[in-house]
PQR file with spaces between the fields and no chain letter, atoms N, CA, C, O and H, PARSE charges and radii, in Angstrom:
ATOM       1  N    UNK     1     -18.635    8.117   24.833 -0.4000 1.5000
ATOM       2  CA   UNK     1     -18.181    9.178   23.970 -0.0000 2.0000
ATOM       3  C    UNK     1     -16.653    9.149   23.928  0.5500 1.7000
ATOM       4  O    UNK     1     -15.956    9.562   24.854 -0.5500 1.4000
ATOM       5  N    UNK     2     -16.102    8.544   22.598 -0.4000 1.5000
ATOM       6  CA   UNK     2     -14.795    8.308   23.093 -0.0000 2.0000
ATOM       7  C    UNK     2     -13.746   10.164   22.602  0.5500 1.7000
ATOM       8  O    UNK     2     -12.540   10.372   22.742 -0.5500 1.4000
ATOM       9  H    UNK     2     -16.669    8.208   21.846  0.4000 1.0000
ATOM      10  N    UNK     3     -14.760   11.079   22.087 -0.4000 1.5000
ATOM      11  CA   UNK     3     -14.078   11.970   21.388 -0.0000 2.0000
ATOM      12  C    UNK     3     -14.143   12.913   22.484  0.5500 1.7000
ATOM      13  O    UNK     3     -13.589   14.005   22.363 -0.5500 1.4000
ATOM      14  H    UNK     3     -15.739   10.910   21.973  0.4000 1.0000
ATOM      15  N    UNK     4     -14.766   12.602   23.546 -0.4000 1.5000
ATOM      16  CA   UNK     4     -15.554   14.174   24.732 -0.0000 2.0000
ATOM      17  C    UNK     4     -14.809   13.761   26.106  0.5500 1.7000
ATOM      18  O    UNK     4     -15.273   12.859   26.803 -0.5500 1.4000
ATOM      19  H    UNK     4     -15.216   11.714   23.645  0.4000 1.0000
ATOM      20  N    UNK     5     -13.523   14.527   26.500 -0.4000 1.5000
ATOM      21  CA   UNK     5     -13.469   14.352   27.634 -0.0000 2.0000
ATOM      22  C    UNK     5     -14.204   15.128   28.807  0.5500 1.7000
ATOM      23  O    UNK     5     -14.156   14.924   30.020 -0.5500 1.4000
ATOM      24  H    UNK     5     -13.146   15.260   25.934  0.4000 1.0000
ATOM      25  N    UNK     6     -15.012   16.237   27.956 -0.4000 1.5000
ATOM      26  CA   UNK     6     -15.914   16.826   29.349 -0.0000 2.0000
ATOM      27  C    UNK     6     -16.391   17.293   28.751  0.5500 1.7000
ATOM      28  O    UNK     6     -15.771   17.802   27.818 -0.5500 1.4000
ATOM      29  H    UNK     6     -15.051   16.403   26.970  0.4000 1.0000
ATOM      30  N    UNK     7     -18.478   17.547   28.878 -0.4000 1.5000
ATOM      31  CA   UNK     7     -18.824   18.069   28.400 -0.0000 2.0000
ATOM      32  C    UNK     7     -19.218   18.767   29.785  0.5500 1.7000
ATOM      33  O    UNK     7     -19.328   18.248   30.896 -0.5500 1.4000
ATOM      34  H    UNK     7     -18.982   17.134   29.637  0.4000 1.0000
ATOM      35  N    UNK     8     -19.480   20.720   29.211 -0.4000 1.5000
ATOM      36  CA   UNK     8     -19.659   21.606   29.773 -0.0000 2.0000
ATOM      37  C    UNK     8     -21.130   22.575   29.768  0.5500 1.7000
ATOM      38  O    UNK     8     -21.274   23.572   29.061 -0.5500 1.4000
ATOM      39  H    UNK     8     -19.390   21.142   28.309  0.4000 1.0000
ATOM      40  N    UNK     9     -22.073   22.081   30.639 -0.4000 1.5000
ATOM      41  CA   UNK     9     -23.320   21.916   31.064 -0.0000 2.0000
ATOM      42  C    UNK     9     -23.501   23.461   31.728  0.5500 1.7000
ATOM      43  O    UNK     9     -23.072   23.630   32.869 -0.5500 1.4000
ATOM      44  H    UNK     9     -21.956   21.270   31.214  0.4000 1.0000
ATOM      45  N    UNK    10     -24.241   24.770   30.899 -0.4000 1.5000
ATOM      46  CA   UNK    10     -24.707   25.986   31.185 -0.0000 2.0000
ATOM      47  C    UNK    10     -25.541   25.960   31.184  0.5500 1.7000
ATOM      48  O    UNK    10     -26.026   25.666   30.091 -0.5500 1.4000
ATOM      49  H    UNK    10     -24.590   24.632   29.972  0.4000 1.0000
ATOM      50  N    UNK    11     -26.544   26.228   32.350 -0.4000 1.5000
ATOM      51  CA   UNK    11     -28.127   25.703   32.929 -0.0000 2.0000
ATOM      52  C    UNK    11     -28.778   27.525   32.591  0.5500 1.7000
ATOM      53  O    UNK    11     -28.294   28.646   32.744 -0.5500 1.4000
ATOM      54  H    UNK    11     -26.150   26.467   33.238  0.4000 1.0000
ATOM      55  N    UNK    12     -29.887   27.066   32.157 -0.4000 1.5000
ATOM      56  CA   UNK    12     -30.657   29.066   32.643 -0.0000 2.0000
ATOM      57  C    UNK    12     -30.450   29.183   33.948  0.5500 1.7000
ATOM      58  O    UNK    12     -30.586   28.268   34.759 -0.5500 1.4000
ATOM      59  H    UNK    12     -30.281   26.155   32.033  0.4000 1.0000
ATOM      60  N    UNK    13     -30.064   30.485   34.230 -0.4000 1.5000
ATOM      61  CA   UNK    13     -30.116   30.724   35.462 -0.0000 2.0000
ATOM      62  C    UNK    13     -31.272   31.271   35.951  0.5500 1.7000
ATOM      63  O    UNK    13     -32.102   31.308   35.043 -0.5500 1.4000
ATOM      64  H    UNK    13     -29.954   31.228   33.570  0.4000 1.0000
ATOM      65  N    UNK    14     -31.699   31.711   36.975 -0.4000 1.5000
ATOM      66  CA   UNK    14     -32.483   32.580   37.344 -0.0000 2.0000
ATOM      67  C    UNK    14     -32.323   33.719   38.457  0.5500 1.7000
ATOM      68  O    UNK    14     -32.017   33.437   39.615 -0.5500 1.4000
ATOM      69  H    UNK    14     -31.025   31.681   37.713  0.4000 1.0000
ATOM      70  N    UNK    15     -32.437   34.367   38.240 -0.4000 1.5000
ATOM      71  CA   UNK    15     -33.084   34.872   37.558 -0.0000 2.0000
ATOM      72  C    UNK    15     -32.375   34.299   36.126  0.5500 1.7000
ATOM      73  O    UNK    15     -31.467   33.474   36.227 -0.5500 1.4000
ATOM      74  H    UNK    15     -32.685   34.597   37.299  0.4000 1.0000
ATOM      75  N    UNK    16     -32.869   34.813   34.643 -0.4000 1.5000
ATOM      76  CA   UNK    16     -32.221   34.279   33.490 -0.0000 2.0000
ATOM      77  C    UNK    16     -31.217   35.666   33.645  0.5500 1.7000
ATOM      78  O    UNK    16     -31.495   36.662   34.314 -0.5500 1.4000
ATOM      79  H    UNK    16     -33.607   35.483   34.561  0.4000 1.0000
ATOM      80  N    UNK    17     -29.772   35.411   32.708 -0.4000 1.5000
ATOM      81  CA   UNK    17     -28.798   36.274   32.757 -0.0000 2.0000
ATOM      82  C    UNK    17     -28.871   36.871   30.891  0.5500 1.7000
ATOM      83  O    UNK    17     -28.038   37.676   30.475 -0.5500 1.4000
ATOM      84  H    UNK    17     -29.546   34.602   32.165  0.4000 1.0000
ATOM      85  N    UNK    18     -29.846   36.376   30.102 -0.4000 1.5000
ATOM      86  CA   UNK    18     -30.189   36.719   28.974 -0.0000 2.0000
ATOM      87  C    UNK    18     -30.535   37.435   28.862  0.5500 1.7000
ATOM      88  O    UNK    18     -31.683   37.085   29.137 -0.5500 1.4000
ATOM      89  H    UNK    18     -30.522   35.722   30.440  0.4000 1.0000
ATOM      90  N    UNK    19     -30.619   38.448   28.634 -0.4000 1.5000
ATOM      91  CA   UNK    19     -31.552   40.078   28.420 -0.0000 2.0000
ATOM      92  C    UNK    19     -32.325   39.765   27.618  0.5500 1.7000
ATOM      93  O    UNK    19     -32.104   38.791   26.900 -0.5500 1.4000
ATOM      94  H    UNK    19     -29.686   38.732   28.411  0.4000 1.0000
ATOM      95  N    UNK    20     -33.679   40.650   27.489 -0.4000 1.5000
ATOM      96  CA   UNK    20     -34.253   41.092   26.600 -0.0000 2.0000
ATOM      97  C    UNK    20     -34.773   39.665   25.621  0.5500 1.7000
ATOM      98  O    UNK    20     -34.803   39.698   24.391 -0.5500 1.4000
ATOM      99  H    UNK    20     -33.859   41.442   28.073  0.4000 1.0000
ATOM     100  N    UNK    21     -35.174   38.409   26.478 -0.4000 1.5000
ATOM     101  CA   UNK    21     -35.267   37.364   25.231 -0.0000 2.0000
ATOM     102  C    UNK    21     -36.912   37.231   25.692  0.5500 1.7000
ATOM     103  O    UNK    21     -37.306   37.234   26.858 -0.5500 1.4000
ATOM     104  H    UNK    21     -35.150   38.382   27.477  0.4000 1.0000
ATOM     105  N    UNK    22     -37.799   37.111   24.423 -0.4000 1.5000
ATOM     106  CA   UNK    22     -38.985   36.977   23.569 -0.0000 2.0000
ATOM     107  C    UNK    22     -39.647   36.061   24.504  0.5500 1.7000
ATOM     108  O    UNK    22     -39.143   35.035   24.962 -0.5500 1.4000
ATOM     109  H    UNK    22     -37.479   37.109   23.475  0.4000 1.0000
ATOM     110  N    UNK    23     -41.272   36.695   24.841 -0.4000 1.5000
ATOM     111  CA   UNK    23     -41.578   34.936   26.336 -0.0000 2.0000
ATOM     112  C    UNK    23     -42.023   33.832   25.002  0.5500 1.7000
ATOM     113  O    UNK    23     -43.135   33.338   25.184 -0.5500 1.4000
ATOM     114  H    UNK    23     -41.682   37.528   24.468  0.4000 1.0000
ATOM     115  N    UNK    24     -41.714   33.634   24.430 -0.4000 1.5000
ATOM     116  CA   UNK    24     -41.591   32.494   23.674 -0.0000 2.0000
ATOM     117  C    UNK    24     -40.447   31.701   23.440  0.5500 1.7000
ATOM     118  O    UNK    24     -40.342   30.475   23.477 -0.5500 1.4000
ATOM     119  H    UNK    24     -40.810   34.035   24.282  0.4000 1.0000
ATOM     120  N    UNK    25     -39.382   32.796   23.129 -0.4000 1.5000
ATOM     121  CA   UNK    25     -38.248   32.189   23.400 -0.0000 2.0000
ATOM     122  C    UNK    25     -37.767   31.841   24.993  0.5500 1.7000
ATOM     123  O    UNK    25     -36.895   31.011   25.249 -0.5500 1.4000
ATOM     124  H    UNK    25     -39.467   33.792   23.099  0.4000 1.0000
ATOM     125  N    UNK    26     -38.388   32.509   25.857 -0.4000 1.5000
ATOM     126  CA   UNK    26     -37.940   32.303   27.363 -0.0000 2.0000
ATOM     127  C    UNK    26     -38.376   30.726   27.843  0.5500 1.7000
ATOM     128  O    UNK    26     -37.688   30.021   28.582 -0.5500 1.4000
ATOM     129  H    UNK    26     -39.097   33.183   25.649  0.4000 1.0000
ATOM     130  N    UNK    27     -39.619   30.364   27.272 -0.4000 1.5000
ATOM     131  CA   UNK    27     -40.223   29.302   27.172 -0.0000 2.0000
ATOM     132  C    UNK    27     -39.196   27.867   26.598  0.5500 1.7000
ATOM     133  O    UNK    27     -38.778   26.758   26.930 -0.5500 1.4000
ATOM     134  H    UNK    27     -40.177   30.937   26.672  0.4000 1.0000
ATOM     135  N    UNK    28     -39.200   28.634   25.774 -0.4000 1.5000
ATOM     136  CA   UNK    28     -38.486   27.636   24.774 -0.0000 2.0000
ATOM     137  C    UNK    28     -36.874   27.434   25.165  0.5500 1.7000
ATOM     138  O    UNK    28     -36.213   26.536   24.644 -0.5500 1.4000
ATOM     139  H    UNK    28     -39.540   29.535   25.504  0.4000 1.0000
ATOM     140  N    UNK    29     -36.344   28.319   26.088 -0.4000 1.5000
ATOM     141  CA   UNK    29     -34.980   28.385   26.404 -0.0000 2.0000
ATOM     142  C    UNK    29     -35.003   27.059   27.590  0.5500 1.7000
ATOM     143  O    UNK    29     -34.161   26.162   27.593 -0.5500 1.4000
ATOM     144  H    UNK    29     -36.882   29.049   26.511  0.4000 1.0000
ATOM     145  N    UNK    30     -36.020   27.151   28.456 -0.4000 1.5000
ATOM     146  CA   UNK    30     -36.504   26.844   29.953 -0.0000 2.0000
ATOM     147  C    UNK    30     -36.853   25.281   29.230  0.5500 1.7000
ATOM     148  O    UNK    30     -36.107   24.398   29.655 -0.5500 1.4000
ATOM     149  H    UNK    30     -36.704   27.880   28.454  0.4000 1.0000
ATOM     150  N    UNK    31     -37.869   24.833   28.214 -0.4000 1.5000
ATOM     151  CA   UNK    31     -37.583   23.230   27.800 -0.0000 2.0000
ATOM     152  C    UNK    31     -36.351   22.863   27.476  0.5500 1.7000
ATOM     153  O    UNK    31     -35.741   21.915   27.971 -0.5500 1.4000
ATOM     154  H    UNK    31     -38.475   25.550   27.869  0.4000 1.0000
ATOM     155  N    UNK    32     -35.991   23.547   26.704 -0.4000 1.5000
ATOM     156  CA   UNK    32     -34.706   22.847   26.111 -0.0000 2.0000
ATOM     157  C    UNK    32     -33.460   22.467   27.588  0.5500 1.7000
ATOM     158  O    UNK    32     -32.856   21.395   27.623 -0.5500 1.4000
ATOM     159  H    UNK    32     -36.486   24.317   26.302  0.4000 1.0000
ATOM     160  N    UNK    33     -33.297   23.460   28.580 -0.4000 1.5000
ATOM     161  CA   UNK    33     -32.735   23.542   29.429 -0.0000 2.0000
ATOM     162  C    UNK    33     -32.848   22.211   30.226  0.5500 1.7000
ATOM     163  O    UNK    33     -31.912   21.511   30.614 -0.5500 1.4000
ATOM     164  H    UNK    33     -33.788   24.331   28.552  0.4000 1.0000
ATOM     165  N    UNK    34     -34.484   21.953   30.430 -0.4000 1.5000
ATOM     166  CA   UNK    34     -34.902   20.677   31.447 -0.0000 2.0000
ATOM     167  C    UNK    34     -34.409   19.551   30.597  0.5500 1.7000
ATOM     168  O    UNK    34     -33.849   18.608   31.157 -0.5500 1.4000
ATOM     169  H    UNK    34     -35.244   22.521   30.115  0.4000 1.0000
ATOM     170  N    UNK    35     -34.561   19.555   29.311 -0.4000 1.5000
ATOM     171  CA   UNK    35     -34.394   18.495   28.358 -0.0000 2.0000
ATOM     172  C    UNK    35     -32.691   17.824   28.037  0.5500 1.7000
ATOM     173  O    UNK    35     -32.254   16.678   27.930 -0.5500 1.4000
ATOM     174  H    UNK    35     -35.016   20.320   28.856  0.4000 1.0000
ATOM     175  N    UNK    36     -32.045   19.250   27.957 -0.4000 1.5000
ATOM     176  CA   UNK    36     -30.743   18.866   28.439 -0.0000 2.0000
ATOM     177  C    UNK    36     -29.900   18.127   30.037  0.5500 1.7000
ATOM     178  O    UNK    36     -29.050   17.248   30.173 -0.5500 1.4000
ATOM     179  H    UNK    36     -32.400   20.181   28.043  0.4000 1.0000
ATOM     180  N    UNK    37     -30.691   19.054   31.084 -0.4000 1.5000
ATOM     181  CA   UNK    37     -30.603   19.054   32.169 -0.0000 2.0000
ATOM     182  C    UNK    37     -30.632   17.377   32.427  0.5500 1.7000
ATOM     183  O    UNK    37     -29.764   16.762   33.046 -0.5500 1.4000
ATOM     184  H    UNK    37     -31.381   19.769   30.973  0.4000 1.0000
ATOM     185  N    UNK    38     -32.065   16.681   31.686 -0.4000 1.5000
ATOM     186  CA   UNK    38     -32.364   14.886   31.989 -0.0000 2.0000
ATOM     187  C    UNK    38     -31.310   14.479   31.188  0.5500 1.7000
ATOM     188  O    UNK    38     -30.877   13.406   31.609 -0.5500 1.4000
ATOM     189  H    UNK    38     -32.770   17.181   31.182  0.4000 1.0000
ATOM     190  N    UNK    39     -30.556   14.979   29.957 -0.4000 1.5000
ATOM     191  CA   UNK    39     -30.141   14.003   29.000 -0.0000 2.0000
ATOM     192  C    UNK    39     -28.332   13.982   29.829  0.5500 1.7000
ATOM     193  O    UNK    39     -27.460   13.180   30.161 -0.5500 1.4000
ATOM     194  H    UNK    39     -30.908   15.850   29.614  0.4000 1.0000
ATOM     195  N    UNK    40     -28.569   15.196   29.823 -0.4000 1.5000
ATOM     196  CA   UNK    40     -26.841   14.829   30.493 -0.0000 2.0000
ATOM     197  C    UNK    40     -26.120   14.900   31.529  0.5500 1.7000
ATOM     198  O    UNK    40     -24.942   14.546   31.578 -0.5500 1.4000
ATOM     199  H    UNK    40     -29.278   15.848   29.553  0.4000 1.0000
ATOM     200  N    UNK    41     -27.248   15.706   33.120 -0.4000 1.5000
ATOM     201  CA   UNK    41     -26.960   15.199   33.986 -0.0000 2.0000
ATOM     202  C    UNK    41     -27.312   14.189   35.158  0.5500 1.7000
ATOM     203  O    UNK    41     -26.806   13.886   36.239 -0.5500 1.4000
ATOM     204  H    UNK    41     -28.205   15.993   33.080  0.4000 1.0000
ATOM     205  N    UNK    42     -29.221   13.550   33.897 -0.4000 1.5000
ATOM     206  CA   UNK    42     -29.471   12.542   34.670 -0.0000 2.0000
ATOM     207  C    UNK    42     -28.935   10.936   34.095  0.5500 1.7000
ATOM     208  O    UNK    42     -29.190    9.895   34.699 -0.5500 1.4000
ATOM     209  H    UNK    42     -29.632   13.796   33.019  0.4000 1.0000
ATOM     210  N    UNK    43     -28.261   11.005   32.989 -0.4000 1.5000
ATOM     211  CA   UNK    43     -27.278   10.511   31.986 -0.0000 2.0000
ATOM     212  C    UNK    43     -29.200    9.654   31.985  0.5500 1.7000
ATOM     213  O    UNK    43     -29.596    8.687   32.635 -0.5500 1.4000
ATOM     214  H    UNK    43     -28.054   11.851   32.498  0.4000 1.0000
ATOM     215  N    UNK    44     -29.938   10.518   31.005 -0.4000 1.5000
ATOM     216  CA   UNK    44     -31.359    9.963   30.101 -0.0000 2.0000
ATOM     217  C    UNK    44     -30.947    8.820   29.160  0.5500 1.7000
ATOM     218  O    UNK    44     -31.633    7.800   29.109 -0.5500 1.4000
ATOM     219  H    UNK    44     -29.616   11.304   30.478  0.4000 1.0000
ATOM     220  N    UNK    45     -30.067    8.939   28.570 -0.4000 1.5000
ATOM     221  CA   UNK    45     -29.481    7.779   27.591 -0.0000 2.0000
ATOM     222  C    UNK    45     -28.497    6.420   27.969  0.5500 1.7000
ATOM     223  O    UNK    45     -28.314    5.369   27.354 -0.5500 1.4000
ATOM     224  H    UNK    45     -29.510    9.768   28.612  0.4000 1.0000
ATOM     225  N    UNK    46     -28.011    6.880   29.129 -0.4000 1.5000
ATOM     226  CA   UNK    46     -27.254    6.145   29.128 -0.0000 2.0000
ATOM     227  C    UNK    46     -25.328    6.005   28.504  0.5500 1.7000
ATOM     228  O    UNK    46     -24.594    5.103   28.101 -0.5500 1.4000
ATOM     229  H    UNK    46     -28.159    7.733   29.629  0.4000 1.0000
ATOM     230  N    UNK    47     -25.237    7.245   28.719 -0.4000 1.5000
ATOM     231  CA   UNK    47     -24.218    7.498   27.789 -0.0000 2.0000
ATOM     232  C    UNK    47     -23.022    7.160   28.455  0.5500 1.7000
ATOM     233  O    UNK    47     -22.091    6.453   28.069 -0.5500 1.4000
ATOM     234  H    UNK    47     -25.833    7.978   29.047  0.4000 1.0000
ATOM     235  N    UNK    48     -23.220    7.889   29.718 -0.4000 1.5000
ATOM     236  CA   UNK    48     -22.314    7.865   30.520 -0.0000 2.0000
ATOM     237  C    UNK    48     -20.586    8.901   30.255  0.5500 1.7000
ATOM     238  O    UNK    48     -19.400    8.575   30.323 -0.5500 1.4000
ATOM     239  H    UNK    48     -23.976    8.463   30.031  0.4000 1.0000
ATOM     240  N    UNK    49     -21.153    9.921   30.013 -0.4000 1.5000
ATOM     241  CA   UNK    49     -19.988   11.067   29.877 -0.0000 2.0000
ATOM     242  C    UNK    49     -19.592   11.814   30.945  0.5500 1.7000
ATOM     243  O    UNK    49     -20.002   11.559   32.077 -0.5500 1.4000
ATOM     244  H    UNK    49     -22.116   10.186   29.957  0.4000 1.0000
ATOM     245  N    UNK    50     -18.797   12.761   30.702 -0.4000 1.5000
ATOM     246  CA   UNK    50     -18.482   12.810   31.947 -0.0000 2.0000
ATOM     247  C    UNK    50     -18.982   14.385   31.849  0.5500 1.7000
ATOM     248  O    UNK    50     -18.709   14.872   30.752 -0.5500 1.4000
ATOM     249  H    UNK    50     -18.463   12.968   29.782  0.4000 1.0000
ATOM     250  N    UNK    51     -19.694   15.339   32.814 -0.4000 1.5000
ATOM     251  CA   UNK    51     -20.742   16.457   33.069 -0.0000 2.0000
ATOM     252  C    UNK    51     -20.635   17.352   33.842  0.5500 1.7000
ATOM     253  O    UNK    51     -21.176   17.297   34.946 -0.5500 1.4000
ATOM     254  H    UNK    51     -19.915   14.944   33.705  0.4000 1.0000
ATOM     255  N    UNK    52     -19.728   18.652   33.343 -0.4000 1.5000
ATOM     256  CA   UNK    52     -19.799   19.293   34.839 -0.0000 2.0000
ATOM     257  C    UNK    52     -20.231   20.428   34.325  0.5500 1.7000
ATOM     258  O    UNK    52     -19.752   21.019   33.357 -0.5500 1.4000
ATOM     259  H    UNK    52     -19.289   18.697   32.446  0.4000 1.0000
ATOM     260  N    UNK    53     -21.780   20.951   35.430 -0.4000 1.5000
ATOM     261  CA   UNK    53     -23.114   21.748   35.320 -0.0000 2.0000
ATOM     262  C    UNK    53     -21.895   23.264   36.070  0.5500 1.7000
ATOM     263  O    UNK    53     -21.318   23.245   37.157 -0.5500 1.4000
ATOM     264  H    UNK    53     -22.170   20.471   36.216  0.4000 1.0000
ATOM     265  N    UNK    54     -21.862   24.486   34.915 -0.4000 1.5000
ATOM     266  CA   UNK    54     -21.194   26.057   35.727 -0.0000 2.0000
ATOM     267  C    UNK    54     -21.828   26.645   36.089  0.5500 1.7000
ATOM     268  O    UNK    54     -22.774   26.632   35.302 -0.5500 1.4000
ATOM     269  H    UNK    54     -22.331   24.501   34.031  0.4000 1.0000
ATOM     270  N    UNK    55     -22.111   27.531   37.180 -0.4000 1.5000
ATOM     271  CA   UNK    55     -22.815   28.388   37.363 -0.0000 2.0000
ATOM     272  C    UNK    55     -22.212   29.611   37.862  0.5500 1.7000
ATOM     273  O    UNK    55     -21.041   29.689   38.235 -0.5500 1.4000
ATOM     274  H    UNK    55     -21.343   27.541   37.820  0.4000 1.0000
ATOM     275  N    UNK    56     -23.449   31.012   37.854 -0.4000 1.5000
ATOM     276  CA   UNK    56     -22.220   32.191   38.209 -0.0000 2.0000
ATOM     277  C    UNK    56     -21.989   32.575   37.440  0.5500 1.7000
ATOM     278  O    UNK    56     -22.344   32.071   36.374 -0.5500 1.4000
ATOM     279  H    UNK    56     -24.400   30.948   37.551  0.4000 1.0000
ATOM     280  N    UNK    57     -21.199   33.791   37.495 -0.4000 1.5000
ATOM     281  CA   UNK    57     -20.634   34.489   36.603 -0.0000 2.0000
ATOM     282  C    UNK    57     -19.721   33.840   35.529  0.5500 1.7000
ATOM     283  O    UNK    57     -19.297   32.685   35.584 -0.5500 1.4000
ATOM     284  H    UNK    57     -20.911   34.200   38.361  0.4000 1.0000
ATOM     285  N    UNK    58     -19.460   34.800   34.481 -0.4000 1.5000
ATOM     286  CA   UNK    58     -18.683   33.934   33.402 -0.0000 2.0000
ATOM     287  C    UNK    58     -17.220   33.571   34.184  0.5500 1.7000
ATOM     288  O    UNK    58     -16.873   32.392   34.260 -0.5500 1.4000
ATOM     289  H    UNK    58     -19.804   35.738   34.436  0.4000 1.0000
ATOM     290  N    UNK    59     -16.338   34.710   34.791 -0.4000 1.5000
ATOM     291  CA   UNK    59     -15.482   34.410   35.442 -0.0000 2.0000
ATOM     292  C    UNK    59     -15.567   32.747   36.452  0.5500 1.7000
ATOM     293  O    UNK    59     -15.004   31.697   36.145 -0.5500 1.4000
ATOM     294  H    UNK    59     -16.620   35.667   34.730  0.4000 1.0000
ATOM     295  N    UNK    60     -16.133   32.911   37.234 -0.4000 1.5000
ATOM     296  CA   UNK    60     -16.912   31.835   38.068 -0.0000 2.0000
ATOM     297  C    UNK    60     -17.106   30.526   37.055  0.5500 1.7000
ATOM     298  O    UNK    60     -16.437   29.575   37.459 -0.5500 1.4000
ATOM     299  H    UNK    60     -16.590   33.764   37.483  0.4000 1.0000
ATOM     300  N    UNK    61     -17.934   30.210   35.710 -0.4000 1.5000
ATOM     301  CA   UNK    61     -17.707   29.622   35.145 -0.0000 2.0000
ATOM     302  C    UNK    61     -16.495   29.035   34.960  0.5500 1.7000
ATOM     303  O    UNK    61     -16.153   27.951   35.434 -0.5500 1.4000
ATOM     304  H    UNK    61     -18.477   30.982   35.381  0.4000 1.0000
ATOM     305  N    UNK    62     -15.600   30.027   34.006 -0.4000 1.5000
ATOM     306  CA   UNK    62     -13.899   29.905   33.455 -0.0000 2.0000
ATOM     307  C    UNK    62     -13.148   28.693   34.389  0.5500 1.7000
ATOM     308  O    UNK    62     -12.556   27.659   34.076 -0.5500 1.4000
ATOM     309  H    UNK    62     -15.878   30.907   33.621  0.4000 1.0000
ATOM     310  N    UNK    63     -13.554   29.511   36.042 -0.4000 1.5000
ATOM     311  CA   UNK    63     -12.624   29.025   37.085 -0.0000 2.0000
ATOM     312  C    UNK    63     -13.098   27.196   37.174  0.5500 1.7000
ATOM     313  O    UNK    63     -12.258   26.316   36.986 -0.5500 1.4000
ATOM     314  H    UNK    63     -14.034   30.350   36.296  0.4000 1.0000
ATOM     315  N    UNK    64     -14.504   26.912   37.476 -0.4000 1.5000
ATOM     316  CA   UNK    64     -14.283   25.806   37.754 -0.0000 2.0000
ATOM     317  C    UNK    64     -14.437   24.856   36.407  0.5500 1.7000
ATOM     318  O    UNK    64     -14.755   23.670   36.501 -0.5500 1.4000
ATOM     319  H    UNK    64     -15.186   27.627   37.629  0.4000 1.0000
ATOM     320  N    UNK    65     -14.147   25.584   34.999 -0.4000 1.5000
ATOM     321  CA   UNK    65     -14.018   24.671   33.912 -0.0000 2.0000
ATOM     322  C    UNK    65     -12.460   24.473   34.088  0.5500 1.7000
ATOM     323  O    UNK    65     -11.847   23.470   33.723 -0.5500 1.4000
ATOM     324  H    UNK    65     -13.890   26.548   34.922  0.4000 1.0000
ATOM     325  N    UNK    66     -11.813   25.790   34.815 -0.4000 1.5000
ATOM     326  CA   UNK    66     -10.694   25.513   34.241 -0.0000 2.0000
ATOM     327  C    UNK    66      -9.618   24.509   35.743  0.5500 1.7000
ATOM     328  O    UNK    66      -8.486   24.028   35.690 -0.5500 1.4000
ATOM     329  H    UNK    66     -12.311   26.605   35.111  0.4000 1.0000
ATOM     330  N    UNK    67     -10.442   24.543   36.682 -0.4000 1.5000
ATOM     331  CA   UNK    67     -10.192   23.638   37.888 -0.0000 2.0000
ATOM     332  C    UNK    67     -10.568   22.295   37.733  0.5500 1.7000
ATOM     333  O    UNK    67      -9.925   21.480   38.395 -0.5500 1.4000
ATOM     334  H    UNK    67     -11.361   24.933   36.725  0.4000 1.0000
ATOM     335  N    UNK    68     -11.735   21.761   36.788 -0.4000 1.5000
ATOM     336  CA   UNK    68     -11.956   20.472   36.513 -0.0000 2.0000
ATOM     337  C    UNK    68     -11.058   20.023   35.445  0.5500 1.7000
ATOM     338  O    UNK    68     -11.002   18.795   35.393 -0.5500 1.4000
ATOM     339  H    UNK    68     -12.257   22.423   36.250  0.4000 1.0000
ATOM     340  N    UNK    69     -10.303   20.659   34.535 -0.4000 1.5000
ATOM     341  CA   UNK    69      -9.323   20.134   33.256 -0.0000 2.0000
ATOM     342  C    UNK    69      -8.370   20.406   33.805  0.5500 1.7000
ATOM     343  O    UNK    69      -7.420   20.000   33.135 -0.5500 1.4000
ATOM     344  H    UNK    69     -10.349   21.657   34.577  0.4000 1.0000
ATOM     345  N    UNK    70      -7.985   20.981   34.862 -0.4000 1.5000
ATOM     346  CA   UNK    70      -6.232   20.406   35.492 -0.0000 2.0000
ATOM     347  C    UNK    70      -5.823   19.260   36.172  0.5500 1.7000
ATOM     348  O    UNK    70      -6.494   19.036   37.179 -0.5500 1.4000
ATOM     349  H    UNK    70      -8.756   21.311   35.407  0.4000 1.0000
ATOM     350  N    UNK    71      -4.852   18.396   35.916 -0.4000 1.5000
ATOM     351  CA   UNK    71      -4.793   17.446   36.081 -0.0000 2.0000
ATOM     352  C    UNK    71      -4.827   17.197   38.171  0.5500 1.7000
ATOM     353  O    UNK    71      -4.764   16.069   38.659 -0.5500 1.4000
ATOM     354  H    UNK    71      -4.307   18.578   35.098  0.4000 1.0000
């Protein structure tokens, strides 16, 4: 990926931190999640990008997006 210097990987949490979402959509949140989960941090393709999975609060997030893009 020559355009992506980091892509930024938000897993469901669990408990989920989504309110109020549809058990169809909860379903459907939870594949897509595993499906991402193989494609880009078990690198499924072969891509080889570079992946860092946040967890935690949004703050908590911020911090270690913003601790992995300082030089």
């Amino acid at each position: 990926m020559d355009r992506l210097d980091l892509v930024v990987f938000v897993p469901v949490e669990h408990p989920d931190r989504v309110a109020n979402v549809e058990p169809d959509h909860a379903e459907l949140r939870r594949r897509v999640d595993e499906e991402l989960r193989d494609v880009l941090l078990n690198d499924r393709w072969e891509i080889g990008m570079d992946v860092l999975e946040v967890i935690g609060t949004s703050q908590e997030r911020a911090r270690q997006v913003l601790a992995r893009a300082r030089p």
